[in-house]
Backbone as CSV, one residue per row, in Angstrom:
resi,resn,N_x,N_y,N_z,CA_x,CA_y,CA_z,C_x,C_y,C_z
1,UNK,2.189,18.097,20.633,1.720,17.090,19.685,2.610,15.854,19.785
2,UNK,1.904,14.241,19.733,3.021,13.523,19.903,3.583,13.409,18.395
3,UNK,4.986,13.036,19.081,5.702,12.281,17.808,5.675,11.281,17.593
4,UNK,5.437,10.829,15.765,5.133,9.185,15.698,6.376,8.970,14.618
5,UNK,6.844,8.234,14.660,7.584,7.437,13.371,7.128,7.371,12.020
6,UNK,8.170,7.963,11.403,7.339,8.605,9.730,6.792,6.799,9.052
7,UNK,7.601,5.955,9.947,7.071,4.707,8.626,6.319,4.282,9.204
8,UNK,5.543,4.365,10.405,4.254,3.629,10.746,3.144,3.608,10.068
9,UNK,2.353,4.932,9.384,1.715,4.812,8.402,1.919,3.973,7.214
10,UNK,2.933,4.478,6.709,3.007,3.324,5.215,2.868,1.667,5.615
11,UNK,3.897,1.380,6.642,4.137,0.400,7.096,2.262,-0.338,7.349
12,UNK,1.744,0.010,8.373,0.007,0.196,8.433,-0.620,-0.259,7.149
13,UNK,-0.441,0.483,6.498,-1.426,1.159,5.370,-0.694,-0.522,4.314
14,UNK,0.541,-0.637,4.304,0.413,-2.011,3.204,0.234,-3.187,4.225
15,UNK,0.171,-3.196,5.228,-0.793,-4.511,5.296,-1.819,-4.486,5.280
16,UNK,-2.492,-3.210,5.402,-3.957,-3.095,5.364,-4.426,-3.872,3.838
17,UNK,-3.629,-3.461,2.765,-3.166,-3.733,1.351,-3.610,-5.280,1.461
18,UNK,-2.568,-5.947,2.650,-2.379,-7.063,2.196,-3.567,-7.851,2.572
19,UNK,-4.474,-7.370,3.495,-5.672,-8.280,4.813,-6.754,-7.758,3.009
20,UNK,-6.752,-7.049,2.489,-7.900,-6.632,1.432,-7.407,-7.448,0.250
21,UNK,-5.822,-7.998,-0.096,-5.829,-8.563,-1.413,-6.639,-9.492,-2.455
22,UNK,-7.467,-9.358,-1.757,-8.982,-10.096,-2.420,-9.721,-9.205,-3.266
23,UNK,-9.292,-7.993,-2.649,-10.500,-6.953,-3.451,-9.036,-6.260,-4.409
24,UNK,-8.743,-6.630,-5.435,-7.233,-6.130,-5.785,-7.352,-4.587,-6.217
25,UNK,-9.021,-3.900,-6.544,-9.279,-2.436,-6.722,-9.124,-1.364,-5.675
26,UNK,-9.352,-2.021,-4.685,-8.583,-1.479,-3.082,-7.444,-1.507,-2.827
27,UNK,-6.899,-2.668,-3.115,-5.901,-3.031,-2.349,-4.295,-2.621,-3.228
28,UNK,-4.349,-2.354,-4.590,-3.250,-1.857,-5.307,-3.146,-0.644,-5.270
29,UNK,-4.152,0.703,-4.610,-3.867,1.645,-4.632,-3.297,1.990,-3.196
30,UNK,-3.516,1.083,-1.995,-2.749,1.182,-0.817,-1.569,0.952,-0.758
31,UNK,-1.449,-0.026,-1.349,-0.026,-0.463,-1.875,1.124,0.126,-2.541
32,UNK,0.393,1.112,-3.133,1.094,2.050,-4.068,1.812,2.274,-3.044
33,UNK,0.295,3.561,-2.473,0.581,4.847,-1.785,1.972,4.241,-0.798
34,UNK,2.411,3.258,-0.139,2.558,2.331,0.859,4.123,2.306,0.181
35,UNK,3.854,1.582,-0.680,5.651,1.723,-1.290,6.565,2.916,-1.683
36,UNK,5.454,3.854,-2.406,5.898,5.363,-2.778,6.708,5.808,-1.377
37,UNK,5.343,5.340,-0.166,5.972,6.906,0.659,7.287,5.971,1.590
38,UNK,7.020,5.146,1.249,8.502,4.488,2.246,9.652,4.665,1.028
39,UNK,9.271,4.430,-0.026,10.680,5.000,-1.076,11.043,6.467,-0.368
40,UNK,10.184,7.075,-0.804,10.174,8.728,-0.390,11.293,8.378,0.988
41,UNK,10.503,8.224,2.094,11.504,7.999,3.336,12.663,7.529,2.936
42,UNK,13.046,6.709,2.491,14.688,6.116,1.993,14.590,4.846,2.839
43,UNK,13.391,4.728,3.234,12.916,3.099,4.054,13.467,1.707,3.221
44,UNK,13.888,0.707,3.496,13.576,-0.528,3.190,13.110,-1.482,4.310
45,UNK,11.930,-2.224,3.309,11.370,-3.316,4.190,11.767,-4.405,4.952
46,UNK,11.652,-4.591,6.122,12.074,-6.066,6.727,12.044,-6.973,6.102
47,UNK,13.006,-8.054,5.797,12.708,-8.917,5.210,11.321,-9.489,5.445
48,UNK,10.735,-9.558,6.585,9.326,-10.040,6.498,8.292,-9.427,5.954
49,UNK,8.459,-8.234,5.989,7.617,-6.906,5.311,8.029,-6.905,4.039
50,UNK,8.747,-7.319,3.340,9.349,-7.396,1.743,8.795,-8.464,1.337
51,UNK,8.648,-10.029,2.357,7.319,-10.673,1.655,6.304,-10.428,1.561
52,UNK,5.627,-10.192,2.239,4.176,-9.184,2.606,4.511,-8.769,1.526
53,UNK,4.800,-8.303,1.103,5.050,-6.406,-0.727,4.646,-7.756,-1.507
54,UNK,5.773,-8.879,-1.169,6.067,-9.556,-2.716,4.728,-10.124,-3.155
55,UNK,4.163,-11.264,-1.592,2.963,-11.586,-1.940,1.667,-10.971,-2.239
56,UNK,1.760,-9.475,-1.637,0.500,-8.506,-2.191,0.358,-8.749,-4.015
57,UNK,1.904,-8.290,-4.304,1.988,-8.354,-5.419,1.625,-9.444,-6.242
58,UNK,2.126,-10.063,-5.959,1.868,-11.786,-6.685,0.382,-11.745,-7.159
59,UNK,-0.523,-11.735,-5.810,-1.771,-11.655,-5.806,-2.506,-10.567,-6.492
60,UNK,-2.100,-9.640,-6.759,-2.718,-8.592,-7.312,-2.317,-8.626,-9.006
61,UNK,-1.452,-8.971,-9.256,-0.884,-9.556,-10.581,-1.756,-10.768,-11.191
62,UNK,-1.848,-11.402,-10.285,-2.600,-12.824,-10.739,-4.436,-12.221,-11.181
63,UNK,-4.817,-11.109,-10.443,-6.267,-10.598,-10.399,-6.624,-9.522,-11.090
64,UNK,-5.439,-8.818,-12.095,-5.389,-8.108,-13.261,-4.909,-7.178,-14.244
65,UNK,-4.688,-7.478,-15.424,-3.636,-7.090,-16.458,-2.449,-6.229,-15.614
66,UNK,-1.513,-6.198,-16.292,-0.641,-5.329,-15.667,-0.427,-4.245,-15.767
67,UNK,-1.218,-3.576,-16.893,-1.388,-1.888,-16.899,-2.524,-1.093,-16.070
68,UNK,-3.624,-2.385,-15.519,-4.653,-1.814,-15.128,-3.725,-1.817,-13.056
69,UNK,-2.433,-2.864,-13.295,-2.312,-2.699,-11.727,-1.502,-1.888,-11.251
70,UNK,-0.298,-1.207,-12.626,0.565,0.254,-12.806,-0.434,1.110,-12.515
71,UNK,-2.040,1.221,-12.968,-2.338,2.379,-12.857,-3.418,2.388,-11.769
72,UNK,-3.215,1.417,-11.085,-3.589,1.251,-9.229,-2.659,2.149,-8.668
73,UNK,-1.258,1.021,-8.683,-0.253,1.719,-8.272,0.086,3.023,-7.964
74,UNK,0.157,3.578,-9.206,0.276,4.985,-9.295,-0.654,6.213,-8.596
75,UNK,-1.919,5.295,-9.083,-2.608,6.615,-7.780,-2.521,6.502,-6.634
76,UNK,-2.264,5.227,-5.903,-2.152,5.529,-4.742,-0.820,6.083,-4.355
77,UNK,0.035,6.033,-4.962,1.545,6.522,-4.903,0.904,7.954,-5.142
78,UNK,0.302,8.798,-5.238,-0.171,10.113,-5.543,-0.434,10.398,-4.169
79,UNK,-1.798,9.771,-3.197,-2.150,10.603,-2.421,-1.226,10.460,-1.570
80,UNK,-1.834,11.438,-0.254,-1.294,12.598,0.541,-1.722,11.457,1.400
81,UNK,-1.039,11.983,2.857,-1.206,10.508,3.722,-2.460,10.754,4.460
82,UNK,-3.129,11.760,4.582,-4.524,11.941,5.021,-5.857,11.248,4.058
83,UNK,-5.244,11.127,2.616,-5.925,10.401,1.608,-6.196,9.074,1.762
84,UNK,-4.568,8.458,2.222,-4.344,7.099,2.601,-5.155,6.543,3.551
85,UNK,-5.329,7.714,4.405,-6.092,6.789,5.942,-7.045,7.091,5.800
86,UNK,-8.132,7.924,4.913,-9.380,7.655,4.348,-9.785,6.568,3.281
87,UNK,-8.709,6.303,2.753,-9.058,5.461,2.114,-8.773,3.903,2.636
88,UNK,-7.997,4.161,3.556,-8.009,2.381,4.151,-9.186,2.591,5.270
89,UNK,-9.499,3.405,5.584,-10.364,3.209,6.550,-11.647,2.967,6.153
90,UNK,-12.345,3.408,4.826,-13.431,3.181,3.767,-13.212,1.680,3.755
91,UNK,-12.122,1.084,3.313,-11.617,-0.488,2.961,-12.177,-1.503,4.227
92,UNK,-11.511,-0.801,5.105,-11.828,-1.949,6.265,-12.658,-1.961,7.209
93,UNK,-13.968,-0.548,6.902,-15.571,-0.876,7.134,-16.507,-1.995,6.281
């Protein structure tokens, strides 16, 4: 089986976040999942990849309340990474 690098997914999966920040009901639960599992890893973002986060955020803040975007957040910080790539892959058909 090959071996891949545990942060390529997350890494993936929040810009996918970021190309959808228009649709902010998509795009805050990738984001979650995306920050959770690179916390999980003990990852921090490139500084260029830490703007990418900031501006997802910005944008997703600006498009609604802030309890409705905690509780984006959070589910996608829930799924499993097989969840993740069904669900970005639903996104970017």
């Amino acid at each position: 089986k090959e071996q891949r690098h545990p942060i390529g997914l997350p890494v993936t999966i929040g810009y996918i976040a970021a190309v959808n920040a228009a649709e902010p009901a998509y795009a805050a639960p990738l984001l979650g999942y995306a920050q959770a599992r690179l916390s999980k890893l003990g990852w921090t973002l490139s500084p260029d990849d830490a703007i990418v986060h900031e501006r997802v955020h910005a944008k997703l803040r600006e498009a609604m309340p802030e309890s409705q975007l905690l509780e984006l957040l959070d589910r996608g910080a829930g799924w499993t990474d097989e969840r993740a790539i069904a669900e970005a892959s639903r996104v970017t058909n």
